[in-house]
C-alpha positions as CSV (number, residue, x, y, z in Angstrom):
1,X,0.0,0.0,0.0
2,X,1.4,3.7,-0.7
3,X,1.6,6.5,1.0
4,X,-1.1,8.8,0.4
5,X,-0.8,12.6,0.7
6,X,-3.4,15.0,1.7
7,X,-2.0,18.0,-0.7
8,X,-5.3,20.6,-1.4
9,X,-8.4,21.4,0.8
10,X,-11.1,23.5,-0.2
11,X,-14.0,24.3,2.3
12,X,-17.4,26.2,1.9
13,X,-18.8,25.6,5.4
14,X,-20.8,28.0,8.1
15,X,-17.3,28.2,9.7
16,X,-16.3,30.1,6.3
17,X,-14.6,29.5,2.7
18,X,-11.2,28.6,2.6
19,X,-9.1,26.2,4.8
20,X,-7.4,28.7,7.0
21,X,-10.6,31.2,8.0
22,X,-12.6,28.0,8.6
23,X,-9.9,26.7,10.9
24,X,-9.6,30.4,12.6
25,X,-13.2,30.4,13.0
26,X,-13.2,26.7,14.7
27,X,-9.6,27.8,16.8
28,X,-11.9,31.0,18.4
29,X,-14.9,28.6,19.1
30,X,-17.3,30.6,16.8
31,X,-20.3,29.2,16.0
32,X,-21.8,29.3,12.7
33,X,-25.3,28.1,13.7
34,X,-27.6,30.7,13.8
35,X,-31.6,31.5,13.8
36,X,-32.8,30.7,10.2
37,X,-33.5,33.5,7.8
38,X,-36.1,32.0,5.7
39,X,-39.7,32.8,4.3
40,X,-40.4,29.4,5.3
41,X,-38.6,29.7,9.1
42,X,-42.3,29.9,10.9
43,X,-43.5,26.8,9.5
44,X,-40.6,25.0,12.0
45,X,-40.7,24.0,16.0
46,X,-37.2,25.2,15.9
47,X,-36.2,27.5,13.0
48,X,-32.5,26.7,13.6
49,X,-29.6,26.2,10.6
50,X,-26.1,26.2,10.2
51,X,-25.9,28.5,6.7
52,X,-23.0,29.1,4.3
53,X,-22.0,32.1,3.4
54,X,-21.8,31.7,-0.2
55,X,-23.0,32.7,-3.3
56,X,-23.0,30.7,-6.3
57,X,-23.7,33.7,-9.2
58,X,-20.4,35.0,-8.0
59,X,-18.4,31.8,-9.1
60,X,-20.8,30.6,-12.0
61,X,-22.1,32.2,-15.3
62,X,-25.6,31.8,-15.7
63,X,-25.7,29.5,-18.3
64,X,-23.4,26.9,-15.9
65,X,-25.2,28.1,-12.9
66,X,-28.8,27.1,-14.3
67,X,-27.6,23.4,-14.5
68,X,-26.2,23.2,-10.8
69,X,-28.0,22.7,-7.8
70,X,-27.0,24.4,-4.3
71,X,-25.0,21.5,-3.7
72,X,-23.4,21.1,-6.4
73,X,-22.2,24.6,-6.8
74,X,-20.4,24.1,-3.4
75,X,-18.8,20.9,-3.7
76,X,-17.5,22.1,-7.2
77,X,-16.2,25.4,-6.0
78,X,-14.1,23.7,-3.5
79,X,-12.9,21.1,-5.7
80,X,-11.5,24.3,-7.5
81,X,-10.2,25.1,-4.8
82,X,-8.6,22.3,-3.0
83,X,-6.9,21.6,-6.7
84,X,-5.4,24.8,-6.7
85,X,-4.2,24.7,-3.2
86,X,-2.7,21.7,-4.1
87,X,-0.6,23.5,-7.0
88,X,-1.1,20.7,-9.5
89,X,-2.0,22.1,-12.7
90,X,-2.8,18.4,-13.7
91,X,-0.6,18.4,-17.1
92,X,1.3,15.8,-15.9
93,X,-0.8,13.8,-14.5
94,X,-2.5,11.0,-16.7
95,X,-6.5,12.0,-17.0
96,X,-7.4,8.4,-16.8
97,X,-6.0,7.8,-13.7
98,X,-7.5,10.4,-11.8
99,X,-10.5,10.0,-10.2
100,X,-13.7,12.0,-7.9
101,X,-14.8,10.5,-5.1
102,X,-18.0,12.4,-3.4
103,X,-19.9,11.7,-0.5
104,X,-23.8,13.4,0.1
105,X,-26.6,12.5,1.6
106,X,-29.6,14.5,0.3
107,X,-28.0,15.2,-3.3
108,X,-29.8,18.1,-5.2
109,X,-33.1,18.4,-2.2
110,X,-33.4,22.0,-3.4
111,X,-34.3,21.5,-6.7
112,X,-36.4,18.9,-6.0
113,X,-38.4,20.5,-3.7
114,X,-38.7,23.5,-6.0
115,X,-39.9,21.3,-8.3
116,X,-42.4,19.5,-5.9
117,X,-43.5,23.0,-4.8
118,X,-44.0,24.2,-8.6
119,X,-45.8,20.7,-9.7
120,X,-48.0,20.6,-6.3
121,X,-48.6,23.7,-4.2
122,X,-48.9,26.2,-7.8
123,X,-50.2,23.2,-9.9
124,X,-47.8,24.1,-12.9
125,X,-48.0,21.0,-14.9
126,X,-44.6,22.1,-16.3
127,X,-41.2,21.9,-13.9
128,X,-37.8,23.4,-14.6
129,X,-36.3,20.9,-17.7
130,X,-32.7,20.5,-16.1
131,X,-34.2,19.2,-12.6
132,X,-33.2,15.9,-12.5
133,X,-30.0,16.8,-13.6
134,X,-30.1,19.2,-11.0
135,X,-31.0,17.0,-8.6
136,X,-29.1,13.4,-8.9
137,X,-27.3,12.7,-6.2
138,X,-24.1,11.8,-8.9
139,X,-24.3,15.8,-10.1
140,X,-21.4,17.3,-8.0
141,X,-18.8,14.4,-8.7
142,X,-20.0,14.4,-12.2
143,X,-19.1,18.2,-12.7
144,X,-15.9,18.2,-11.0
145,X,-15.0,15.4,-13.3
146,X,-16.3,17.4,-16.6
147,X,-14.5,20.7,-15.2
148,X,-11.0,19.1,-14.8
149,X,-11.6,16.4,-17.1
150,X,-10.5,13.6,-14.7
151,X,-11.5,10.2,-16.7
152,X,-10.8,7.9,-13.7
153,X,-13.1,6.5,-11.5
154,X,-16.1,8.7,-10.7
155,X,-17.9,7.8,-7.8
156,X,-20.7,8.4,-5.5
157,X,-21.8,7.6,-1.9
158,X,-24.5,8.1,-0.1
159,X,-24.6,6.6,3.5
160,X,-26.3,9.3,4.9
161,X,-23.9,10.9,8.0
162,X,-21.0,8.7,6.6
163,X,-21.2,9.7,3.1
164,X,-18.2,11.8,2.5
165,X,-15.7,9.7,5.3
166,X,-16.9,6.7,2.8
167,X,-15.9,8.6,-0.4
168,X,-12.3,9.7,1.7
169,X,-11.8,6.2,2.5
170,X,-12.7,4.5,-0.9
171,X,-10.4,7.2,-2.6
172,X,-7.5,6.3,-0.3
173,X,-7.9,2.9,-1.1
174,X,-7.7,3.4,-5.4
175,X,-4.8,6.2,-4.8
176,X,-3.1,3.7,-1.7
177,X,-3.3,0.2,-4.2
178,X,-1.8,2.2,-7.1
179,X,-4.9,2.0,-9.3
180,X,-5.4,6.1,-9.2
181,X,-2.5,8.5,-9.3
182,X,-5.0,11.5,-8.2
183,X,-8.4,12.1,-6.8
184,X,-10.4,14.3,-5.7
185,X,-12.8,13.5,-2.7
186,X,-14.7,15.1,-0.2
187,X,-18.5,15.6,0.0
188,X,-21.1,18.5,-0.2
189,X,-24.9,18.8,1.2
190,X,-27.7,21.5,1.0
191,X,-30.6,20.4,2.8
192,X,-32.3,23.9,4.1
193,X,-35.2,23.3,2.1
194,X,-38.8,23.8,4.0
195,X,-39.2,19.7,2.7
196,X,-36.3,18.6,4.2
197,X,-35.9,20.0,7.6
198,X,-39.7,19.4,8.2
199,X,-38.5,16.0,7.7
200,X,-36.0,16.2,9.6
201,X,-38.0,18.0,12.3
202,X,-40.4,14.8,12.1
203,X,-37.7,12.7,13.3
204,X,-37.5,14.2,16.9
205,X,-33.8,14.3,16.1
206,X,-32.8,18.4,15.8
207,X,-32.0,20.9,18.7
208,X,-34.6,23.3,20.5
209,X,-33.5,26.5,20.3
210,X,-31.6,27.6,23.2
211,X,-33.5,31.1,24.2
212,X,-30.5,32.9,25.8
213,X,-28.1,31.5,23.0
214,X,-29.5,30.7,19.7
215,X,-25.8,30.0,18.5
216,X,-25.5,27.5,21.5
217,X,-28.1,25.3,20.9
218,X,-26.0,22.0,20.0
219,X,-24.4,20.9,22.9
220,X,-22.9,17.5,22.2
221,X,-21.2,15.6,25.2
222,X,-23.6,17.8,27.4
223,X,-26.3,16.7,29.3
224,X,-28.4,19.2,28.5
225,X,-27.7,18.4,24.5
226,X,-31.4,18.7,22.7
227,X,-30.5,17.4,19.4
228,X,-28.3,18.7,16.1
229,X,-28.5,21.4,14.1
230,X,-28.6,20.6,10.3
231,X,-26.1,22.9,8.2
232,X,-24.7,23.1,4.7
233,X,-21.2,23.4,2.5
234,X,-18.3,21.0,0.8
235,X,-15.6,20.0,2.2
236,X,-13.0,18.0,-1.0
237,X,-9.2,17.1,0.0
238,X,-6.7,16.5,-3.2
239,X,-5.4,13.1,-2.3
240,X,-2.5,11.8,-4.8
241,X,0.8,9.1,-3.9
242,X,3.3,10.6,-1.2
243,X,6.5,9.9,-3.4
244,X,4.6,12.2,-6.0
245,X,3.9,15.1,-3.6
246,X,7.3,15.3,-2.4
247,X,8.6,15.0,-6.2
248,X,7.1,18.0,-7.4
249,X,7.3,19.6,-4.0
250,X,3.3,19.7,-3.1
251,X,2.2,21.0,0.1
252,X,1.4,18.0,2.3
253,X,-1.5,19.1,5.0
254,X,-0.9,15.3,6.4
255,X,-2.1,11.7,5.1
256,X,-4.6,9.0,5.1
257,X,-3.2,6.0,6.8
258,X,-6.5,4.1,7.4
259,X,-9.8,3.7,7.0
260,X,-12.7,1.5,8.8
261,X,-16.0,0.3,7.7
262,X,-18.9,-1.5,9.1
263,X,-22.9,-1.9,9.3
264,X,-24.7,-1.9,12.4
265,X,-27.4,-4.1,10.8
266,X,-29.7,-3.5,13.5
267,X,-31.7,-0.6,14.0
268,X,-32.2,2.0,11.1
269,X,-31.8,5.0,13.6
270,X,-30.4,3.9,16.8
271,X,-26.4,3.7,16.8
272,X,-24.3,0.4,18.2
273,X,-21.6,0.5,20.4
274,X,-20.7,-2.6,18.6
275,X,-20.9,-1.3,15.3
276,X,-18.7,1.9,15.8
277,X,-16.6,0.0,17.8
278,X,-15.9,-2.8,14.8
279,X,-15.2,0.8,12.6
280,X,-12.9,2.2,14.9
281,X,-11.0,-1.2,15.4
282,X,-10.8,-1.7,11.5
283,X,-9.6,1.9,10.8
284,X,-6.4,0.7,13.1
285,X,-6.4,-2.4,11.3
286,X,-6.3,-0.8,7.8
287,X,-3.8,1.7,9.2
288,X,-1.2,-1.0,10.8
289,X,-1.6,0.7,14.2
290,X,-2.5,-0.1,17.8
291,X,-4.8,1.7,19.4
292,X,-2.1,3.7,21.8
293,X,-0.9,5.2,18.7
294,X,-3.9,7.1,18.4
295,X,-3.5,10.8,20.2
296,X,-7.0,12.6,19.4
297,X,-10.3,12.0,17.9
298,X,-12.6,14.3,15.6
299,X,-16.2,12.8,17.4
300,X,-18.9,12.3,15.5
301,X,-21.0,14.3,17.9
302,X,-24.1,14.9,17.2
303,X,-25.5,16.3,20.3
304,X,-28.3,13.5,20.4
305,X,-28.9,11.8,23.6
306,X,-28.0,8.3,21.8
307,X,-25.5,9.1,20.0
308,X,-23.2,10.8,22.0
309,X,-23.7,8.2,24.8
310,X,-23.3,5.4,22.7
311,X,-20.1,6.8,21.0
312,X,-18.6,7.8,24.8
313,X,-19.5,3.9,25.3
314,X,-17.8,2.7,21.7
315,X,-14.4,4.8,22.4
316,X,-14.3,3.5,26.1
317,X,-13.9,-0.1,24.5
318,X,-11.6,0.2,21.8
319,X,-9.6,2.7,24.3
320,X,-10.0,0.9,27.7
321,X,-8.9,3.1,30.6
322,X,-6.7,5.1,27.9
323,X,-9.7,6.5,26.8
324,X,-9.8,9.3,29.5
325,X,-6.4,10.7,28.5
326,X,-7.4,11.6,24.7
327,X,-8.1,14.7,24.1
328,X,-11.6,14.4,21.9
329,X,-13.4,16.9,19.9
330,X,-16.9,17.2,18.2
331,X,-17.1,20.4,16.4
332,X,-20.4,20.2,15.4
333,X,-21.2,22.3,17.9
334,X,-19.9,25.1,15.8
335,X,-21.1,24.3,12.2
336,X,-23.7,21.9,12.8
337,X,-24.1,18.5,11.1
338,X,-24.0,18.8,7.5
339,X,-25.0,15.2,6.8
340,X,-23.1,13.3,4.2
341,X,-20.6,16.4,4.2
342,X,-19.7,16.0,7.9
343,X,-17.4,13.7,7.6
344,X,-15.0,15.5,5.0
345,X,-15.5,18.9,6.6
346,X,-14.4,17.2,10.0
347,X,-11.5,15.1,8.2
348,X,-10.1,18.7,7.3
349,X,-10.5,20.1,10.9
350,X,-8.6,17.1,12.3
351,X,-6.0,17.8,9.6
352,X,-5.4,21.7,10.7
353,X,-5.7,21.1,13.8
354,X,-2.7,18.1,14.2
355,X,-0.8,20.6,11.5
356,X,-1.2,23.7,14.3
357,X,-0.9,21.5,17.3
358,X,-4.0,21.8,18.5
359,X,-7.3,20.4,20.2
360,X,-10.6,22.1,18.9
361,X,-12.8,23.0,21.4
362,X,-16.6,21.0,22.0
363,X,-18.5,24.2,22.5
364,X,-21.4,24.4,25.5
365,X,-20.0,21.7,27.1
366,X,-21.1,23.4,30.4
367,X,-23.2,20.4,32.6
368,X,-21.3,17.1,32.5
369,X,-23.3,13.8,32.2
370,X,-22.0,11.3,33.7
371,X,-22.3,8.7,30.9
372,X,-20.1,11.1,28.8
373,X,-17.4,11.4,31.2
374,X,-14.1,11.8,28.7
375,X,-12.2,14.5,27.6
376,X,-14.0,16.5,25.5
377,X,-12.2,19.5,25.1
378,X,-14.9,21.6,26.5
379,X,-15.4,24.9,25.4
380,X,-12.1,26.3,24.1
381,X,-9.0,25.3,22.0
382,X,-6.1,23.2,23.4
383,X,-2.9,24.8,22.8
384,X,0.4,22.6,22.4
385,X,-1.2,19.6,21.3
386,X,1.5,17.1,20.0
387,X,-1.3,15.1,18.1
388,X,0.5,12.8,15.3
389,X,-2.1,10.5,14.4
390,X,-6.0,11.3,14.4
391,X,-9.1,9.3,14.5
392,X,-12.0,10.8,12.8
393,X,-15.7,9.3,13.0
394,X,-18.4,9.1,10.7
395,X,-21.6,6.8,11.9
396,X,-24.8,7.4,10.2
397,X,-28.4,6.2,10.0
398,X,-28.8,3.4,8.0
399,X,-25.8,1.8,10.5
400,X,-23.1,2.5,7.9
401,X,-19.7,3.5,10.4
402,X,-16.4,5.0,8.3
403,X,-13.6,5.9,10.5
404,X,-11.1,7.6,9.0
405,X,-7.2,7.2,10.5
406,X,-5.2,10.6,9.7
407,X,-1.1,11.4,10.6
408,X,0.4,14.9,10.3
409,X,2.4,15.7,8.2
C-alpha cells in the first residue's frame, strides 16, 4: 500500500470558505449556527440552521449556474479550490488515472423540492427541464470530473452521515493500491429546504433553540444536549501518492493512513456501540496501528442523547482506561451536522488542527453527564497539542460507520 498525501483542501462551510478562515473560525470557538432566515422559518418547531456564506452567481455564469443545484455549486467550488491549493495544474498527470470521489446524503433536495412546490402547491404542470439533472445525487462528482476532465473513476456515496468519510476512505484505497494517481474526494450537502428539515424536524432528532443562546443550541457531550442542528457546504481534499507530492514539491496538509468500515445491521436510527466499535477497530487495522498510537479524535458528535452516549460507550472499548487521556473533539457544535458532508469537513479540521498542534474546542459543554465522562475539550481550543495520528468518526443512520485514520504531516 502507498503512501497517500493529503495536498489541497477547499471548504465552503458555516465556519467560512477557505481552509485557513474555517480553521480560525473553529480555533476562536465561533459558532456558525444561527436563527434561520427563511420565508419558510415559521412553519418549523425550531427554525435553527447552520448556513454558508456563499453565493453561487459569484463563481458561475448563468448559463453553468442554471444546471447546478446548491450543492453542487459548493462541492464544485471547493474542488477548484482544493486543486489549486494543491498547485497541480494536472498536465502531468494522466487523465485516466484520476478520479472523484464524493460523498452526500440529500443530493440536489433543493431542486427537488422547487420542483415539488412548482408541480403541487402552484399546480404548474410544467417543472424546470434540467431538474433531475439538477437533482441526482451523482451531479457534484460528475461536474468536478467534466470541469477538470478527470476520466478515472467517478464515484458516488450516499450513506447518509458517513457519506463523504466513505468517499475519503474508498479514494484512499484506489490512490493507496496504485490504481489512481490523483483524486479528488470530499463531499457537499444543501438540505435547508422547507421539505427537508420538516423531515428532519419529524424525526424528533434536531436541537430546541436555546432562548438565551441561539448559537449555543448543540451541545454534544452535554447533558443538557437537545439534538443537532442541520447545516450546509463542501468540504473536498486532493489526495494523490506521497512519493509524487514530495517530487514536485506539493504542500502536504498530512495523510490517510487508514480507514474502517462497518454496518450496524440492527436498527435504522439507533447507533451500536458494537458497530462503531468494529469501525474504529478496522480503521487501526487498515492503518497498521494499535490503538495507543492514536493521540486525538474528531467525534462524531451529534449532540443527540443516543449518539453521543453510545459513542462515549464505543471509544471507552476500543480505548480501555486510555480513553480518559485523549483529548476528543466534536465540532459540530460550531457548524452543525451537515449530513453526508460532515465527515469531509471534519476530516479537514482534524488535519489543521494536528498541522497547528491543537485540540478544537466541543463548544457548550457546560453540565457534565456522567455517561459522557471523557475529555472533550470543552469549550475552548487546546494549545500545544503534539497530536501525530488522528481518528475521525463518521456513523450514520442506515448503520453505515467509516472511520477515517489521519497522521500529520
Amino acid at each position: 500500500m502507498r503512501r497517500v498525501a493529503v495536498t489541497g483542501i477547499g471548504v465552503v462551510s458555516p465556519l467560512g470558505c477557505g481552509a485557513q478562515e474555517v480553521y480560525r473560525n473553529a480555533l476562536a470557538g465561533r459558532s456558525g449556527i444561527r436563527r434561520l432566515d427563511a420565508p419558510f422559518a415559521d412553519r418549523l418547531v425550531a427554525p435553527l440552521a447552520a448556513s454558508a456564506a456563499f453565493d453561487g452567481a459569484a463563481h458561475f455564469e448563468p448559463p453553468q449556474l442554471r444546471m447546478l443545484d446548491r450543492f453542487s455549486q459548493m462541492a464544485l467550488f471547493a474542488a477548484n479550490q482544493a486543486l489549486a491549493a494543491s498547485r497541480n495544474d494536472l498536465s502531468t498527470v494522466d487523465r485516466s488515472r484520476a478520479g472523484v470521489f464524493v460523498g452526500t446524503g440529500m443530493g440536489g433536495t433543493l431542486s427537488m423540492d422547487d420542483g415539488y412546490q412548482t408541480l403541487y402547491r402552484e399546480g404548474s404542470d410544467r417543472i424546470k427541464p434540467f431538474t433531475v439533472l439538477l437533482g441526482m445525487h451523482s451531479a457534484a462528482a460528475a461536474w468536478i470530473g467534466i470541469e477538470h476532465d478527470l476520466r478515472g473513476a467517478n464515484l458516488t456515496y450516499s450513506t447518509a452521515c458517513s457519506s463523504s468519510a466513505v468517499a475519503i476512505g474508498e479514494a484512499w484505497l484506489r490512490v493507496g493500491s496504485g490504481e489512481l494517481d490523483f483524486a479528488i474526494a470530499g463531499g457537499a450537502e444543501a438540505p435547508l429546504s422547507c421539505g427537508s428539515l420538516k423531515a428532519w424536524e419529524a424525526l424528533h432528532t434536531l436541537a430546541s433553540i436555546d432562548v438565551q443562546d441561539p448559537s449555543a443550541s448543540c451541545k454534544p457531550f452535554s447533558k443538557n444536549r437537545s439534538g443537532m442542528v442541520l447545516g450546509e457546504g463542501a468540504a473536498m481534499l486532493v489526495l494523490e501518492s506521497w512519493d509524487d507530492a514530495l517530487a514536485r514539491g506539493a504542500p502536504v496538509h498530512g495523510e490517510v493512513i487508514g480507514y474502517g468500515l462497518s454496518n450496524d445491521a440492527g436498527h435504522i436510527t439507533r447507533p451500536s456501540v458494537q458497530g462503531q466499535t468494529a469501525a474504529m477497530r478496522a480503521a487501526l487495522r487498515a492503518a497498521a496501528i494499535d490503538a495507543s498510537a492514536v493521540d486525538a479524535i474528531n467525534a462524531h458528535g451529534t449532540g443527540t442523547q443516543a449518539n453521543d452516549s453510545t459513542e462515549t460507550a464505543a471509544i471507552k472499548a476500543v480505548f480501555g482506561a486510555r480513553a480518559h487521556h485523549i483529548p476528543i473533539s466534536a465540532t459540530k457544535a460550531m457548524h452543525g451536522h451537515l449530513l453526508g458532508a460532515a465527515g469531509a469537513l471534519e476530516c479537514v479540521l482534524s488535519l489543521l488542527a494536528m498541522q497547528h498542534a491543537v485540540a478544537l474546542p466541543t463548544l457548550h459543554l457546560v453540565v457534565p453527564d456522567a455517561e459522557c465522562d471523557l475529555d472533550y475539550v470543552p469549550n475552548t481550543a487546546r494549545q500545544e497539542v503534539a497530536a501525530r495520528t488522528m481518528l475521525s468518526n463518521s456513523f450514520a443512520f442506515g448503520g453505515t460507520n467509516a472511520v477515517l485514520v489521519l497522521r500529520a504531516a
